[in-house]
PDB file of N, CA, C and O in Angstrom:
ATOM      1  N   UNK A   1       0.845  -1.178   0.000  1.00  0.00           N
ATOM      2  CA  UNK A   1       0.000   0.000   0.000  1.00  0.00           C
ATOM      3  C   UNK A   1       0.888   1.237   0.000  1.00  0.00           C
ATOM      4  O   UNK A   1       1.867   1.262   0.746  1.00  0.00           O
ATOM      5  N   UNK A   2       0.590   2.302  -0.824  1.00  0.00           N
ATOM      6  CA  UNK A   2       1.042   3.510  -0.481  1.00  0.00           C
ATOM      7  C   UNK A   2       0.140   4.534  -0.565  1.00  0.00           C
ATOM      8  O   UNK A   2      -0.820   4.720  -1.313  1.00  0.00           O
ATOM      9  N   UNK A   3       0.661   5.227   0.419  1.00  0.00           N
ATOM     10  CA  UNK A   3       0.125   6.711   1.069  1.00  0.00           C
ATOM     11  C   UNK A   3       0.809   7.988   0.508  1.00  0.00           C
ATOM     12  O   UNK A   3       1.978   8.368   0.439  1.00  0.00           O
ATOM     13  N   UNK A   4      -0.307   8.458   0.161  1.00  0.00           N
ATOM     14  CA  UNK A   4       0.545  10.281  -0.294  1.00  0.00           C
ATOM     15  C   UNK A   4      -0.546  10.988   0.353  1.00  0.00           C
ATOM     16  O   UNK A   4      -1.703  10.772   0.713  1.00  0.00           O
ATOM     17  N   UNK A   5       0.454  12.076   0.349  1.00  0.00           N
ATOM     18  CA  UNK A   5      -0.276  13.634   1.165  1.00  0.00           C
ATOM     19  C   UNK A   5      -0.500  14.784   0.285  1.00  0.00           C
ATOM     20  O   UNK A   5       0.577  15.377   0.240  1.00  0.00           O
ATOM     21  N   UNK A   6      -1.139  15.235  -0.249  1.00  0.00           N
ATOM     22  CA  UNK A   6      -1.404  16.678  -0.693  1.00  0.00           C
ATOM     23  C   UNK A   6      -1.171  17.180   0.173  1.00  0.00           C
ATOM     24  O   UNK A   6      -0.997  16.861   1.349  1.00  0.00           O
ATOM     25  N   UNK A   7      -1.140  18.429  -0.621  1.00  0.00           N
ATOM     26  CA  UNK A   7      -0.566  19.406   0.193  1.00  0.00           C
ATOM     27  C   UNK A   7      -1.640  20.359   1.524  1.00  0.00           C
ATOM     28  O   UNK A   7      -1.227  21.358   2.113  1.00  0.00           O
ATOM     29  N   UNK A   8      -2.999  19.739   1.737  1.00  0.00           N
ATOM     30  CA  UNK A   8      -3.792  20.456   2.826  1.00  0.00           C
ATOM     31  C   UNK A   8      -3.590  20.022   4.029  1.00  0.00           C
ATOM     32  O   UNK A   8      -3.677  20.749   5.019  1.00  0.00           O
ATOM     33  N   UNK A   9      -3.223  18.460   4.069  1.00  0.00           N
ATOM     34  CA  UNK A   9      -2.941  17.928   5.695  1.00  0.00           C
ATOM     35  C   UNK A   9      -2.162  16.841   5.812  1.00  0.00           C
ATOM     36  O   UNK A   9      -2.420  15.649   5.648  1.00  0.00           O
ATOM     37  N   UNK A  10      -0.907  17.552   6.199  1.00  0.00           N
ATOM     38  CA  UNK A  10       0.370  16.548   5.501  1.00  0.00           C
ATOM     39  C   UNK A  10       0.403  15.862   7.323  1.00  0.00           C
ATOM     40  O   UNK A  10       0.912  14.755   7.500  1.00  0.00           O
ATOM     41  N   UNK A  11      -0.098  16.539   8.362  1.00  0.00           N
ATOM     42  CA  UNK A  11      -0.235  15.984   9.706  1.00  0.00           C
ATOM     43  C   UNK A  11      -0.953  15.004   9.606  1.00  0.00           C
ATOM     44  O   UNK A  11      -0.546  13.920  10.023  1.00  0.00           O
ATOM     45  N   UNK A  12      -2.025  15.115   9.110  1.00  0.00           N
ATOM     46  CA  UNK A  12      -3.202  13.588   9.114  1.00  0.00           C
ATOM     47  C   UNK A  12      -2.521  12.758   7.950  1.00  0.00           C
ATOM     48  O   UNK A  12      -2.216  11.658   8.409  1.00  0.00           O
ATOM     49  N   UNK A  13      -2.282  12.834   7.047  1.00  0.00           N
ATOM     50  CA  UNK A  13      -1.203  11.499   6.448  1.00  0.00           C
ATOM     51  C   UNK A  13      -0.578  10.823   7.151  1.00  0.00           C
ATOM     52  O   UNK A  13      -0.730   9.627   7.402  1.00  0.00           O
ATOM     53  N   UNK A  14       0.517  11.871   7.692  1.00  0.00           N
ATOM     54  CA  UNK A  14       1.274  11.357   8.858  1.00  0.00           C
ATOM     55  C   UNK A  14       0.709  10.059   9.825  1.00  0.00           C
ATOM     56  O   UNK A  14       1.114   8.964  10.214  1.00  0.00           O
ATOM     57  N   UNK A  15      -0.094  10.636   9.905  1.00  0.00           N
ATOM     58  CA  UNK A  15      -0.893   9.744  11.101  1.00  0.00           C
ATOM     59  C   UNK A  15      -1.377   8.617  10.576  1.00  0.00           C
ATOM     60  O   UNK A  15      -1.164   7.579  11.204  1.00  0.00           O
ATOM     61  N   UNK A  16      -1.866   8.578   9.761  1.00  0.00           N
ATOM     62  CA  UNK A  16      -2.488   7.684   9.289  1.00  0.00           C
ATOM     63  C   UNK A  16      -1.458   6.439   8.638  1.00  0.00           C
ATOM     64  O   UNK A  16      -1.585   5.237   8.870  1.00  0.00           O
ATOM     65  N   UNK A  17      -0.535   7.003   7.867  1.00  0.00           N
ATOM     66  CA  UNK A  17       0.938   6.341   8.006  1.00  0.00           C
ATOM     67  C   UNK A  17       1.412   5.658   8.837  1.00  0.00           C
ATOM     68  O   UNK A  17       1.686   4.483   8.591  1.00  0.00           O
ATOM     69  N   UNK A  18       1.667   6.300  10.218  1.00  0.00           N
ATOM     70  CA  UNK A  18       2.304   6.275  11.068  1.00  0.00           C
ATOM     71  C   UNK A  18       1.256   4.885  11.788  1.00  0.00           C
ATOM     72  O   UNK A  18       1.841   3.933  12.305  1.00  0.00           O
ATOM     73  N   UNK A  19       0.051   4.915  11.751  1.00  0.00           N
ATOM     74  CA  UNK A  19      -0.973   3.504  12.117  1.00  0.00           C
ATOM     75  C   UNK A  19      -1.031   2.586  11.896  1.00  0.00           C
ATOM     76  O   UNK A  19      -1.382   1.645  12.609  1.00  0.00           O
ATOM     77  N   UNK A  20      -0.523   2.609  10.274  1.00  0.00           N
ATOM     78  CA  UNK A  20      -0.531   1.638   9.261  1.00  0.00           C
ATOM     79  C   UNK A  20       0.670   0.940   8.853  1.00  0.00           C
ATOM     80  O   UNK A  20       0.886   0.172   7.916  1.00  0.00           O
ATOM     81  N   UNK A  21       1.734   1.595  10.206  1.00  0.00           N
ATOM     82  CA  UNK A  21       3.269   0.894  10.140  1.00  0.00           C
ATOM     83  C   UNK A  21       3.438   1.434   8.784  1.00  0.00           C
ATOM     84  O   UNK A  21       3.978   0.499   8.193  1.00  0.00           O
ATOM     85  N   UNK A  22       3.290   2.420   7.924  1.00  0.00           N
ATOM     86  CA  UNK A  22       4.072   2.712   6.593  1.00  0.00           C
ATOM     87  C   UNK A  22       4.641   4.122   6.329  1.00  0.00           C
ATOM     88  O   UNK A  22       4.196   4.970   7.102  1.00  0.00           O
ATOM     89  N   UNK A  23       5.215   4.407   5.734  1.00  0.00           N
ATOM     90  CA  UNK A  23       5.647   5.875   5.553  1.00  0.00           C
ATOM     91  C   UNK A  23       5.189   6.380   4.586  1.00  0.00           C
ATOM     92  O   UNK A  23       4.787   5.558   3.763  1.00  0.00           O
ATOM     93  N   UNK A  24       5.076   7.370   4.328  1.00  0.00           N
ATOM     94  CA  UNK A  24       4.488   8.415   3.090  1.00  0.00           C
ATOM     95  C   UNK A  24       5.276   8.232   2.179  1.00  0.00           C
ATOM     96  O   UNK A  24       6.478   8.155   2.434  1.00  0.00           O
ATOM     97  N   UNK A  25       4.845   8.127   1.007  1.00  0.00           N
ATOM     98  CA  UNK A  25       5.420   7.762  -0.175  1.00  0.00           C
ATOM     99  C   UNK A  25       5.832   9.220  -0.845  1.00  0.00           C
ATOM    100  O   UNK A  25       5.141  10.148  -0.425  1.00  0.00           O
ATOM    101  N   UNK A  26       6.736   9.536  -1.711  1.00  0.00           N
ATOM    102  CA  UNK A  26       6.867  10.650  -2.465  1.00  0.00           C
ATOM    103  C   UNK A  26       6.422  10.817  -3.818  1.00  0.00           C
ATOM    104  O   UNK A  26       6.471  10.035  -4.768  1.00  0.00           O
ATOM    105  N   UNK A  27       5.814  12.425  -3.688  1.00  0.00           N
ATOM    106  CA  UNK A  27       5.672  13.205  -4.679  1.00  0.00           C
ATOM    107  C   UNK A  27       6.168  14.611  -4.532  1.00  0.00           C
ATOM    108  O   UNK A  27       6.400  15.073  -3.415  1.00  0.00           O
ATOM    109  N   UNK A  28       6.320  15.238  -5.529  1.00  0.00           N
ATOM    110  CA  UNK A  28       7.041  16.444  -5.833  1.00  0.00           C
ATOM    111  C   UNK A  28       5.543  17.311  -6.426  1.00  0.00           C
ATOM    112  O   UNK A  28       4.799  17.157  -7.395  1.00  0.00           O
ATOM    113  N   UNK A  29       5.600  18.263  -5.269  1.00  0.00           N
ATOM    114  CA  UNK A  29       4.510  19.406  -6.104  1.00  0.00           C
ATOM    115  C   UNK A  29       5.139  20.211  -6.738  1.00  0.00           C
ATOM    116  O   UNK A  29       6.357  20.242  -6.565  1.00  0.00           O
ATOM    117  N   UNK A  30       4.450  21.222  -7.780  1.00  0.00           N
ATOM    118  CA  UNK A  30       4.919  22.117  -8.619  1.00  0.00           C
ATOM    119  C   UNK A  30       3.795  22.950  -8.429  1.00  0.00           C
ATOM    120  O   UNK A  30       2.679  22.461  -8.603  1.00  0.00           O
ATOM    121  N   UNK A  31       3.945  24.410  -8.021  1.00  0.00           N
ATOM    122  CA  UNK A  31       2.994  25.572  -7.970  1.00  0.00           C
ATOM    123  C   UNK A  31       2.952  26.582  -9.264  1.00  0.00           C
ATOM    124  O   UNK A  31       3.596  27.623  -9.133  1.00  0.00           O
ATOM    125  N   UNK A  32       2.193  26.356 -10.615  1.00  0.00           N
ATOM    126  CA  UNK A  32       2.401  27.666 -10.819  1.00  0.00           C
ATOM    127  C   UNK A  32       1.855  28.735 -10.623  1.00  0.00           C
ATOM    128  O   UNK A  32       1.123  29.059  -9.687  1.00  0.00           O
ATOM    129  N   UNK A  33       2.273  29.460 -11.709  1.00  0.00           N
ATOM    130  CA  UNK A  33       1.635  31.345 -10.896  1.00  0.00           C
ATOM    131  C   UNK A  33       0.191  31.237 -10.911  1.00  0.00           C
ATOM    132  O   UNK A  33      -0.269  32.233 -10.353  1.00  0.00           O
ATOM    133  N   UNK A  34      -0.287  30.827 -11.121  1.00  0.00           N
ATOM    134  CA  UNK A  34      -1.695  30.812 -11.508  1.00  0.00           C
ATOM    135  C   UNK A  34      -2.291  29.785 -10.539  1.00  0.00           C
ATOM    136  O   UNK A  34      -3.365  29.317 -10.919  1.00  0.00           O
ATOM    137  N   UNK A  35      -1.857  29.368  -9.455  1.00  0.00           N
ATOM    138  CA  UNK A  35      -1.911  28.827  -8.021  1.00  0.00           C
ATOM    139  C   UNK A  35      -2.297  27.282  -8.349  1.00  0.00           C
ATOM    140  O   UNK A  35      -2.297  26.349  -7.546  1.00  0.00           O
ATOM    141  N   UNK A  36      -2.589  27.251  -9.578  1.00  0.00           N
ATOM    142  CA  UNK A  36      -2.475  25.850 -10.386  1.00  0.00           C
ATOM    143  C   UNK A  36      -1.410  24.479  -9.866  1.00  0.00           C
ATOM    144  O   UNK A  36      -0.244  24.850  -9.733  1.00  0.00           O
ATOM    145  N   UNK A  37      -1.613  23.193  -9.604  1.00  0.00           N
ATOM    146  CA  UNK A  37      -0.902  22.594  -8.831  1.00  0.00           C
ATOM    147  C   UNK A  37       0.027  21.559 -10.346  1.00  0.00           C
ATOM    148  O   UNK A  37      -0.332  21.423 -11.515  1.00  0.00           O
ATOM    149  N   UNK A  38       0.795  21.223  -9.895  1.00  0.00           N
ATOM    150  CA  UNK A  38       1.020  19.922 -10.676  1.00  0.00           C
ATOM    151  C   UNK A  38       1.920  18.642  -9.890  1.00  0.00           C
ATOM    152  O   UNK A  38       3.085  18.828  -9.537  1.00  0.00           O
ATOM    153  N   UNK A  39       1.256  17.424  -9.690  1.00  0.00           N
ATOM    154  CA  UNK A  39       2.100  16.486  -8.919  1.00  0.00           C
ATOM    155  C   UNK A  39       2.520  15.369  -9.401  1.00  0.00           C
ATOM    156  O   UNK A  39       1.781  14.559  -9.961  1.00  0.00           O
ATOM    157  N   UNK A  40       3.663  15.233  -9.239  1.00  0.00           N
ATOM    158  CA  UNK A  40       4.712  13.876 -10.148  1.00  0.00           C
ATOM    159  C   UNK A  40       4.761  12.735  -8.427  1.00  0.00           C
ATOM    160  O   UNK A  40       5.204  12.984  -7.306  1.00  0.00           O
ATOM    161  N   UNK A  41       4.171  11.681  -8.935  1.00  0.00           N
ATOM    162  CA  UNK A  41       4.549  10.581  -8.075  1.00  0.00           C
ATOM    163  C   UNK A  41       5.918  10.225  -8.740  1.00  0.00           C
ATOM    164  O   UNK A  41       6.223  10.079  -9.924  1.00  0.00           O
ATOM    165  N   UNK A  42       6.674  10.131  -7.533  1.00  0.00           N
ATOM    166  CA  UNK A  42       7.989   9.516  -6.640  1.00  0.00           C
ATOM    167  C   UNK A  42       8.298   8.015  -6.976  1.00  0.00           C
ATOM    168  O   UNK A  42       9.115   7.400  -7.661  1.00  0.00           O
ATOM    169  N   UNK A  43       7.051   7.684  -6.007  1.00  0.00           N
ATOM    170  CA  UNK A  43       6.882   6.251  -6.422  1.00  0.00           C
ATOM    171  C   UNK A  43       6.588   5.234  -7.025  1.00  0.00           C
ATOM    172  O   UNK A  43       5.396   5.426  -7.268  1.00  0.00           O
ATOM    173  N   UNK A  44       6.916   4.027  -7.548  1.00  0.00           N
ATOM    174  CA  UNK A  44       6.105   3.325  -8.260  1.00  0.00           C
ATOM    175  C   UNK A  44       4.528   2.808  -7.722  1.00  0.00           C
ATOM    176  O   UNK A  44       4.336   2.763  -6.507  1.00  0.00           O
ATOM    177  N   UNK A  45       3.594   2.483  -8.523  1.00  0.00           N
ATOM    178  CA  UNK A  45       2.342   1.901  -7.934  1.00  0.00           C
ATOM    179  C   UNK A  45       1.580   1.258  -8.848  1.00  0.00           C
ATOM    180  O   UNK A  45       0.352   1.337  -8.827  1.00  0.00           O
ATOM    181  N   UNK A  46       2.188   0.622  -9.659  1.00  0.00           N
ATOM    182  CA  UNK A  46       1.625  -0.546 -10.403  1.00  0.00           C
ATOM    183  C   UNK A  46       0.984  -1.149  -9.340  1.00  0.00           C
ATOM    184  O   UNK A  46       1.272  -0.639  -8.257  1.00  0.00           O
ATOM    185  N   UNK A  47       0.166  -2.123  -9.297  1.00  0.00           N
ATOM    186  CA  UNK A  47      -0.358  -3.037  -8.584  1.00  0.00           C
ATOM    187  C   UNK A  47      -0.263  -2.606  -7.626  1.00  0.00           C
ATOM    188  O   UNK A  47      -0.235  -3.680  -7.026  1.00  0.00           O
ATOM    189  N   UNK A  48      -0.172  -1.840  -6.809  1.00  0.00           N
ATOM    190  CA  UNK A  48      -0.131  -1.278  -5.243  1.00  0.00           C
ATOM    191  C   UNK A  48      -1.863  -0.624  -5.016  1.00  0.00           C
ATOM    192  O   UNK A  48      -2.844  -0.287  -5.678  1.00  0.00           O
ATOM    193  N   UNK A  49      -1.475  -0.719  -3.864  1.00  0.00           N
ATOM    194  CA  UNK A  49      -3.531   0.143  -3.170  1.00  0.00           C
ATOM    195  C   UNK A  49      -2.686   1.696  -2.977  1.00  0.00           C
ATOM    196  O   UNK A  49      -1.474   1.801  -2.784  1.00  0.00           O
ATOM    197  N   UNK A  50      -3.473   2.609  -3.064  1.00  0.00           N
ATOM    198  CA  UNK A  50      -2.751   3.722  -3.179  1.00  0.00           C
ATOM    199  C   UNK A  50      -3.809   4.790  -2.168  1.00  0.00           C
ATOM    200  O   UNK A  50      -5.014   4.875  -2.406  1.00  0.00           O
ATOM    201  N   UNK A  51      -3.411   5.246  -1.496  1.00  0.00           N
ATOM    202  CA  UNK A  51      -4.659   6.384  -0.780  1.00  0.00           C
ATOM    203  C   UNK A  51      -3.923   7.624  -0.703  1.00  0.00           C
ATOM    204  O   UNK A  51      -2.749   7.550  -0.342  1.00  0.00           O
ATOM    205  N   UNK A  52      -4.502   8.943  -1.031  1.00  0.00           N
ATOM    206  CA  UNK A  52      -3.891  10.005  -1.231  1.00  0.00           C
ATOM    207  C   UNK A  52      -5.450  11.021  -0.450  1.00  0.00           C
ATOM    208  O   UNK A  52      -6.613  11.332  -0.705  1.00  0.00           O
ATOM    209  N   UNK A  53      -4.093  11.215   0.889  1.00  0.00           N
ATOM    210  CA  UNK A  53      -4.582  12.247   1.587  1.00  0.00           C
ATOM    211  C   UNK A  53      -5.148  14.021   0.979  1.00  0.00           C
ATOM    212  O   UNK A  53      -4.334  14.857   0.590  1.00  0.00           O
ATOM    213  N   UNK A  54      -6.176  14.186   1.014  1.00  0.00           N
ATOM    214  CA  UNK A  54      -6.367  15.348   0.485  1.00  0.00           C
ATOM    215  C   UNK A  54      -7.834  16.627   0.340  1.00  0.00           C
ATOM    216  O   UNK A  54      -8.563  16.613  -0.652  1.00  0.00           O
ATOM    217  N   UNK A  55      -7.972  17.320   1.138  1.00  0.00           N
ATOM    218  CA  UNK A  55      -9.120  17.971   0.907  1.00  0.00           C
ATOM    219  C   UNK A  55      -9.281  18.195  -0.588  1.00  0.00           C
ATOM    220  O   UNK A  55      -8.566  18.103  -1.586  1.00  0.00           O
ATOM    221  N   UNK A  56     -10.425  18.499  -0.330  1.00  0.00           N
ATOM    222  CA  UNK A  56     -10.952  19.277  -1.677  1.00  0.00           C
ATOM    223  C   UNK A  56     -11.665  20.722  -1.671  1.00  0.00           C
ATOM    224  O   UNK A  56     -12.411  21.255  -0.850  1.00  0.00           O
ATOM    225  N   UNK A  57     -11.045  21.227  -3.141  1.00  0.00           N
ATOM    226  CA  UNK A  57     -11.343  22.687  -3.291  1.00  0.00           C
ATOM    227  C   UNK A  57     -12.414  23.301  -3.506  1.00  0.00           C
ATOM    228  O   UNK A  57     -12.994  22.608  -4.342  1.00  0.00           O
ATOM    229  N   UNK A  58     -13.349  24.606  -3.154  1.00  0.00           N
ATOM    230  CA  UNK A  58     -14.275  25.078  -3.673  1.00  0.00           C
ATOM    231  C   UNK A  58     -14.327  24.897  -5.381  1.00  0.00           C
ATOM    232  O   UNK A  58     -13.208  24.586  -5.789  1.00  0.00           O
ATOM    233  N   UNK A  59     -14.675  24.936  -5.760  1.00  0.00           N
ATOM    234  CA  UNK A  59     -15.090  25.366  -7.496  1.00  0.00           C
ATOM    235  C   UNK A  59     -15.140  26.433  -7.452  1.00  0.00           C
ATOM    236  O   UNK A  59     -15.405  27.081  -8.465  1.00  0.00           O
TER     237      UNK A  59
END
């Protein structure tokens, strides 16, 4: 299984990680000017369960 965090609650990943005996997996955010996000997984996840911590935005 791997776990990622967006960027709204990188504490509750943590945790939830931290329960599940696993560590947070990596990704690299990219901000541009236009507050626009872009995220490159780190890790591989073929065949893996994957849960990605993350609120969601107004529209």
């Amino acid at each position: 299984m791997k776990i990622f965090s967006g960027t709204s609650n990188k504490p509750l990943a943590e945790k939830i990680a931290k329960n599940l005996n696993l560590k947070l997996s990596g990704l690299e955010v990219f901000v541009f000017p236009d507050k626009e996000k872009r995220i490159r997984i780190l890790d591989k996840v073929l065949d893996e369960d994957v849960v990605v911590v993350q609120s969601t935005s107004s529209p």
